[in-house]
N, C-alpha and C positions, 0 to 999 in steps of 0.2 A: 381407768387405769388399774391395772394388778395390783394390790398390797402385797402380793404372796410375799415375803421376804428370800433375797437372792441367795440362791444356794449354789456356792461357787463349786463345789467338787461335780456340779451339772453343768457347768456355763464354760462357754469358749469365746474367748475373742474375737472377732471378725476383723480383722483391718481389708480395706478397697484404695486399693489404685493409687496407692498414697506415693506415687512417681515425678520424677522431675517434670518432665514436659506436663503433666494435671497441675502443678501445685507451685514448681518455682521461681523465683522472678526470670529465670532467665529458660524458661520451660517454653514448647510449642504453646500454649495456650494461656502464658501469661496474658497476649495482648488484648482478647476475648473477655479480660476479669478474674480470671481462676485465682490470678497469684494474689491478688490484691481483695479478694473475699475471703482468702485462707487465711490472711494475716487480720482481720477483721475477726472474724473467727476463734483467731488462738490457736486454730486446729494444729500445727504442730506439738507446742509446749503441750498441747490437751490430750493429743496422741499419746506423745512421749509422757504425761501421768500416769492413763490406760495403762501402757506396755509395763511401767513401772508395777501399779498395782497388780494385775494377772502373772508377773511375773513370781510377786510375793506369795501370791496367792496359790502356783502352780497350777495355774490356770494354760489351756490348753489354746494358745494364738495361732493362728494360721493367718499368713499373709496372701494376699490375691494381686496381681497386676494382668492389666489387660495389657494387651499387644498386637501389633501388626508384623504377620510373619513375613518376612518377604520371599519373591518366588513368584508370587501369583496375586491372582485378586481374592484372596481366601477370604480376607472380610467381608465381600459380597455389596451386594446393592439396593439390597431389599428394602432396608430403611437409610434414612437419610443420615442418620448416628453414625452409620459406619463408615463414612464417606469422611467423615473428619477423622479418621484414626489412618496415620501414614499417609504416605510412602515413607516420610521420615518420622513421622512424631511416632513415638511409643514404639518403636521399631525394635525387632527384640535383640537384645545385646548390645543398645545403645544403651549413651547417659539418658538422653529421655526416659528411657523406657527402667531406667533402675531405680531402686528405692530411695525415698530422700534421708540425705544424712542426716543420721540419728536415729531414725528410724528400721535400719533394716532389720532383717531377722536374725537370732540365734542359731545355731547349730540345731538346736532340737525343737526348733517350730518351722511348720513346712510352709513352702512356698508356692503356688498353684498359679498357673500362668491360663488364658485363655484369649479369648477374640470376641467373647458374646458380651451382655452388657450384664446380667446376673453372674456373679460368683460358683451359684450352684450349674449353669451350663456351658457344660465343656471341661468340666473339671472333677474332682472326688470331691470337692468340699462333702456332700451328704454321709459318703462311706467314712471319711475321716470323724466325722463327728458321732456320729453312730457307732463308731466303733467304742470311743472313749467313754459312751456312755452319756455325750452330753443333750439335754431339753432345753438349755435357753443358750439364745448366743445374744453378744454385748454387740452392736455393729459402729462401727466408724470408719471416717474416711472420703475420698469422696467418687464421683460428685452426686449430694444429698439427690437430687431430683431427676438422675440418670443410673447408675452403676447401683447406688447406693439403696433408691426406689427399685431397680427389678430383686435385687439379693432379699433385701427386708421380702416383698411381695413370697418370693418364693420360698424363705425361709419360713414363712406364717403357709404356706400351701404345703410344705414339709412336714409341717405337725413340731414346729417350733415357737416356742416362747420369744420374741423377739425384743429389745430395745435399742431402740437408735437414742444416742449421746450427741446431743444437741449442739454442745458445741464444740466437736470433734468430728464432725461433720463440717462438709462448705461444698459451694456452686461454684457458678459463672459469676453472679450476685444474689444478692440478698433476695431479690424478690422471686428468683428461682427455687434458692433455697426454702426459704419460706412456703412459697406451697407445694412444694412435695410433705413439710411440718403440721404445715395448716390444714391441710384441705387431702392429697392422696394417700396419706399414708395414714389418718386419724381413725379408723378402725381397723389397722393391720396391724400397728407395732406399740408399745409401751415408748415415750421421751423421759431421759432424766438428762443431767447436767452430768459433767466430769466430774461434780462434787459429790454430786450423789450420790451416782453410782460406785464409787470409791469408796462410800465410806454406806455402803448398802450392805457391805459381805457379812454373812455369819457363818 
């Protein structure tokens, strides 16, 4: 793990997919586990910390939702991941598909929408962050071992400093969770806790 000490006027926020149908009890993918390992988790209230602190901090958040455009078969059939996203769930301009209450964004943090499972394809995430001058991003959100694993992957293939916030993060369940923590992602990203990390800033 990094010692380096976090230097917030470098660090951006990350939030993933943090949408009704991924996370709410009454979401496309509650009946799968999603709602019911989010609340395990914490990951809301642990969100809503994050957003609190970057906020303080003037820290630069940028929110991401994935979506199914409707029209066509745009999300394709290549992998099997995409085959669960719509016709209706996450469907763009539905309640699925919006951010969950309490969560959304402010007027001055952007919101980037796409259809890939990384944050950085199909979107500016990289120019938006480059521009502000930021080297590490905080990431949260989910889900830990899909969305959450391509964004981290790519953001360390960026030439970014990364740390995923352990429990501000969630799956399907724990033991998904868990090895994207354990096992894919343990020489790509730094983990701390909501605690940590919050009280990491100098």
């Amino acid at each position: 793990m990094d010692n380096t000490p976090l230097d917030v006027s470098k660090t951006a926020l990350i939030l993933i997919d943090l949408q009704n149908d991924n996370v709410h009890q009454d979401g496309a993918f509650a009946s799968f586990g999603a709602a019911a390992h989010a609340v395990e988790q914490g990951l809301v209230p642990h969100v809503g910390q994050l957003l609190e602190w970057a906020r303080n901090e003037s820290m630069p958040i940028i929110h991401n939702r994935i979506v199914f455009y409707p029209g066509g078969d745009f999300g394709g059939s290549n992998a099997p991941i995409f085959g669960m996203i719509g016709p209706e769930s996450l469907k763009l301009g539905s309640w699925g598909a919006d951010a969950l209450e309490g969560l959304e964004a402010l007027a001055d943090e952007p919101v980037l929408i796409r259809n890939r499972m990384s944050c950085f394809n199909g979107s500016g995430l990289d120019i938006l962050l480059r521009n502000t001058g930021v080297t590490t991003v905080v990431v949260a959100g989910v889900w830990t071992n899909m969305a959450v694993e391509h964004t981290v992957r790519d953001a360390a293939d960026h030439g970014y400093r990364t740390i995923v916030v352990t429990d501000a993060t969630s799956s399907i369940n724990a033991e998904w969770h868990d090895a994207a923590l354990s096992y894919a992602l343990t020489n790509i990203a730094e983990f701390q806790s909501t605690g940590e990390i919050t009280g990491a800033a100098v």
